[in-house]
MDTraj code that builds the backbone (N, CA, C; nanometers):
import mdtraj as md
import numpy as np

residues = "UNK UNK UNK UNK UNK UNK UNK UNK UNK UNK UNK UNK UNK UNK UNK UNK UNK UNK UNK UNK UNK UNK UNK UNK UNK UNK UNK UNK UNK UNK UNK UNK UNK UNK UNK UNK UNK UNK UNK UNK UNK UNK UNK UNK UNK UNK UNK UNK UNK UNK UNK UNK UNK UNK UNK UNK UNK UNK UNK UNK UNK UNK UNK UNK UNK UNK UNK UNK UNK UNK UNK UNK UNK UNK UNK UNK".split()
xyz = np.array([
    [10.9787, 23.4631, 7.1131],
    [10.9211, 23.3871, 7.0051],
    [10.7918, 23.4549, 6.9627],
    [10.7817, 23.4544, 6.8520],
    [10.6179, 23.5402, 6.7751],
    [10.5807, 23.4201, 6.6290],
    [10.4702, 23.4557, 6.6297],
    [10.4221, 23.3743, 6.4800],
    [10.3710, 23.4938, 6.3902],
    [10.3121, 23.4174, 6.2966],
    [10.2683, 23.5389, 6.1772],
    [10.1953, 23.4392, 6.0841],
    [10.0702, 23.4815, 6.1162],
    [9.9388, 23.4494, 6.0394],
    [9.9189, 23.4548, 5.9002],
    [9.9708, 23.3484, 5.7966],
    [10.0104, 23.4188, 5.6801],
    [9.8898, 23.4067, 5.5821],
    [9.8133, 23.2575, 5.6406],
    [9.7209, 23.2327, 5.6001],
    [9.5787, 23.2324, 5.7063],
    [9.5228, 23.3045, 5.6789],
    [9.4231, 23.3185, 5.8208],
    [9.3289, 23.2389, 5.7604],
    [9.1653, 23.1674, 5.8515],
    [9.0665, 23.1469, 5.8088],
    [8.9818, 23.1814, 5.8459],
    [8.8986, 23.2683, 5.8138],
    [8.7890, 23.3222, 5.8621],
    [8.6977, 23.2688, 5.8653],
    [8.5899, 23.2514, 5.9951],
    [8.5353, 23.1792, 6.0510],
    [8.3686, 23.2733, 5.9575],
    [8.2806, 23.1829, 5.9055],
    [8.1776, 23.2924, 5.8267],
    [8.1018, 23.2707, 5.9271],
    [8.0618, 23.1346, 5.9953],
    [7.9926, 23.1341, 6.0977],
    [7.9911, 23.1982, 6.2276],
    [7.9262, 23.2235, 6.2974],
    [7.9723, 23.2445, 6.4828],
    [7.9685, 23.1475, 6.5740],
    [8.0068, 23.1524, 6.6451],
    [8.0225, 23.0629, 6.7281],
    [7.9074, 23.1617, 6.8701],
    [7.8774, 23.0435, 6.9262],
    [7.7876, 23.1709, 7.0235],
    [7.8203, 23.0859, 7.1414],
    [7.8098, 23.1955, 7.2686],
    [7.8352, 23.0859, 7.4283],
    [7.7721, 22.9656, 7.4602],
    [7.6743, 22.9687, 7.4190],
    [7.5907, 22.8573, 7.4603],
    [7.6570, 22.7179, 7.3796],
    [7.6987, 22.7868, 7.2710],
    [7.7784, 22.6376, 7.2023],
    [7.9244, 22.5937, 7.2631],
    [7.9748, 22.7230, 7.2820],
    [8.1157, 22.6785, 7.3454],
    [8.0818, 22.6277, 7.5286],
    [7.9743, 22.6715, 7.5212],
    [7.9538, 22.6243, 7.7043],
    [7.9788, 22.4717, 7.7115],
    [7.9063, 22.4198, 7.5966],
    [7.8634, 22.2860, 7.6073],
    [7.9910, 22.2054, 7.5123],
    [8.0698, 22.2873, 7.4587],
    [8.1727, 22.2332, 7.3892],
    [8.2989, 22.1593, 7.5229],
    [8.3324, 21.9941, 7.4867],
    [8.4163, 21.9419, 7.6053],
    [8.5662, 21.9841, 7.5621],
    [8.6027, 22.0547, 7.6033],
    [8.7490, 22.0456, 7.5881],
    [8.8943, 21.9775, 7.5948],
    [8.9676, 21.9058, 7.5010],
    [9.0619, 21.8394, 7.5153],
    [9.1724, 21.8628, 7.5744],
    [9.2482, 21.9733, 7.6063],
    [9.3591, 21.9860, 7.6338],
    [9.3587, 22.0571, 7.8079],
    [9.2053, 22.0573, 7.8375],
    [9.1980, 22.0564, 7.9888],
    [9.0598, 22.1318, 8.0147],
    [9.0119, 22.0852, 8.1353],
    [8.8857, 22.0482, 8.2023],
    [8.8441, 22.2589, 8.2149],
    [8.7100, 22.3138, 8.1561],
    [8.6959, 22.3977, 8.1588],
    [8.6646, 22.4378, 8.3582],
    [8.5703, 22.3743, 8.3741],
    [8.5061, 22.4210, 8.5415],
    [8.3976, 22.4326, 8.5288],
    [8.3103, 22.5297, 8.5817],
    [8.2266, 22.5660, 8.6060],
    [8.1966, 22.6972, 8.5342],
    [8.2656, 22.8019, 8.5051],
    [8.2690, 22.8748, 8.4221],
    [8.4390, 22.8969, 8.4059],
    [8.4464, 23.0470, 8.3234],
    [8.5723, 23.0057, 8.2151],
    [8.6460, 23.0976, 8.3286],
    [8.6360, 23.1590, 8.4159],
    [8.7296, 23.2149, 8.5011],
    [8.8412, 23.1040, 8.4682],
    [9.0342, 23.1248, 8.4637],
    [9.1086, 23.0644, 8.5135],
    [9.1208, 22.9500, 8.3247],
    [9.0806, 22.9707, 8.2616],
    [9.0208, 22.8620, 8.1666],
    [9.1541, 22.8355, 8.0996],
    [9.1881, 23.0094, 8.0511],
    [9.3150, 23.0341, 7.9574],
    [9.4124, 23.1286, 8.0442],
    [9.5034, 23.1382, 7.9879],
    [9.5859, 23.2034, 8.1291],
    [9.5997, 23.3538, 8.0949],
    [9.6424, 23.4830, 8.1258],
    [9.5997, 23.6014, 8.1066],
    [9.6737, 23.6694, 7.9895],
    [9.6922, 23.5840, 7.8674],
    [9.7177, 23.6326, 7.7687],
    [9.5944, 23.6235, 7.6664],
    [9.5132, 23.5393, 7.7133],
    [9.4067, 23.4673, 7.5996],
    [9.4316, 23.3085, 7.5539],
    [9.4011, 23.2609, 7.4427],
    [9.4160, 23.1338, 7.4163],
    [9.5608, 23.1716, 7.2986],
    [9.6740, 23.1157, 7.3445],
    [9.8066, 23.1109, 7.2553],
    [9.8437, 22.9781, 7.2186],
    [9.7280, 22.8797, 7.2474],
    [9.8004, 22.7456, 7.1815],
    [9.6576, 22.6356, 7.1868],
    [9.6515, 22.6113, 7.0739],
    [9.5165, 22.4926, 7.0446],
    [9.5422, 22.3951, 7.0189],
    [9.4997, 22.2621, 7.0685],
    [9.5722, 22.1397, 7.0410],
    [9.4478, 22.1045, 6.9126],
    [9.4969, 22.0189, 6.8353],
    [9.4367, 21.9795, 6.7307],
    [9.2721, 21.9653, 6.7542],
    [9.2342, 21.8345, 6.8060],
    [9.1240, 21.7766, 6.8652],
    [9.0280, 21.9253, 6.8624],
    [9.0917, 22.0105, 6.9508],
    [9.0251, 22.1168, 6.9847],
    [8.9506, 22.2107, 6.8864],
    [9.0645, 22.2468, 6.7868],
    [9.0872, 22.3136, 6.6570],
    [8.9670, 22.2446, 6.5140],
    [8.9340, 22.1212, 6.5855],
    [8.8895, 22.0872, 6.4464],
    [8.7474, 22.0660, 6.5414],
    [8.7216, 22.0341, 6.6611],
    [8.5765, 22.0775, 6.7444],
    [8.5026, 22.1658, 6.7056],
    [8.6434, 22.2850, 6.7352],
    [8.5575, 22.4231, 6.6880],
    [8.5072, 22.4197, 6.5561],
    [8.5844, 22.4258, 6.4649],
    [8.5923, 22.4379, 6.3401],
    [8.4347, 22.3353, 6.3226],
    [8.4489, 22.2524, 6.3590],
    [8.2865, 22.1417, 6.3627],
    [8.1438, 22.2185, 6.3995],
    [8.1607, 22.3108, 6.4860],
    [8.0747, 22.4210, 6.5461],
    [8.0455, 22.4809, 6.4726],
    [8.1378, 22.5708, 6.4152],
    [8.1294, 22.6721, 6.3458],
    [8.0960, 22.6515, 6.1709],
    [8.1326, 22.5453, 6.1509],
    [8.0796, 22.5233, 6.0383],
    [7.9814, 22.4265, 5.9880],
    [7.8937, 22.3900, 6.1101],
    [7.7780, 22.3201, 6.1211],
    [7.7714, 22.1602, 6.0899],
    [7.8351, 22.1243, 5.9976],
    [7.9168, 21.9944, 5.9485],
    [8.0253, 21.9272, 5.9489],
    [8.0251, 21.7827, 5.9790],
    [8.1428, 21.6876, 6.0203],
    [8.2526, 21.7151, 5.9335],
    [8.3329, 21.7077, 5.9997],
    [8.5133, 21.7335, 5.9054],
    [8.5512, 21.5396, 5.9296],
    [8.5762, 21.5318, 5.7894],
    [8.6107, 21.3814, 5.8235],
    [8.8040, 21.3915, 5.8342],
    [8.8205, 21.3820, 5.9354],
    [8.9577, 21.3551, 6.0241],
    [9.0551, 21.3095, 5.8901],
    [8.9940, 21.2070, 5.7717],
    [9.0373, 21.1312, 5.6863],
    [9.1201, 21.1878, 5.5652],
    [8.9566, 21.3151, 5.5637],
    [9.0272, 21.4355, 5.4561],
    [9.1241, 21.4830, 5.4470],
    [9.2704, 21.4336, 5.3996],
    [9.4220, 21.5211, 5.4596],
    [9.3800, 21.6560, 5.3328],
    [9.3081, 21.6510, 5.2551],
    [9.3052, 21.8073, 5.1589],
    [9.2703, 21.8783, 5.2271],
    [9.0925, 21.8411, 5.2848],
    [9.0638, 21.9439, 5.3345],
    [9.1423, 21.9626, 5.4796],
    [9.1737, 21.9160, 5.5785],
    [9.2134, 21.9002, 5.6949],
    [9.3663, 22.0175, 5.6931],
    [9.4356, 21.9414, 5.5553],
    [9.5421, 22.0684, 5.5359],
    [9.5173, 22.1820, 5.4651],
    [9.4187, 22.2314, 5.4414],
    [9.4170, 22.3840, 5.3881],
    [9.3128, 22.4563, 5.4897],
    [9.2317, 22.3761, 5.5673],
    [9.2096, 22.4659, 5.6842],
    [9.2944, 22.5073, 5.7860],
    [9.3674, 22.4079, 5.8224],
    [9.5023, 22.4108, 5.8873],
    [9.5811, 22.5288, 5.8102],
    [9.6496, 22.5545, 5.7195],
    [9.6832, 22.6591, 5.6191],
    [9.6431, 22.7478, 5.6320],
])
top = md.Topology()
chain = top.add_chain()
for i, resn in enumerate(residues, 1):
    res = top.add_residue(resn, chain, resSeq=i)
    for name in ("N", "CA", "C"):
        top.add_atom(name, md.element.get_by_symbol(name[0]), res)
traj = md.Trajectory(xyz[None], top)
């Protein structure tokens, strides 16, 4: 199985460690540090919650959950 990125979004912001340190993760408990975090391919699957955290980080301002426009063309 493979995907294909047809629509990418580029992130203008960065994201920096100190933000993802403190970022809680939904789809399972980071530790103590990220040893073990993602498994040795990298991250191949983001659950929503997660996806729109980041996206909250990185773009400094609340995404209202409500927005299905915007919510679906970042998603896109």
């Amino acid at each position: 199985m493979r995907g294909i990125i047809e629509k990418a979004l580029p992130f203008e912001g960065k994201l920096s460690p100190e933000e993802l340190d403190l970022y809680i993760w939904k789809f399972k408990q980071r530790g103590l540090n990220w040893e073990h975090f993602f498994n040795q391919y990298g991250m191949n699957h983001i659950v929503k919650d997660d996806f729109l955290g980041i996206l909250e980080i990185a773009f400094k301002h609340d995404l209202e959950v409500q927005d299905a426009k915007l919510e679906v063309s970042l998603i896109q």
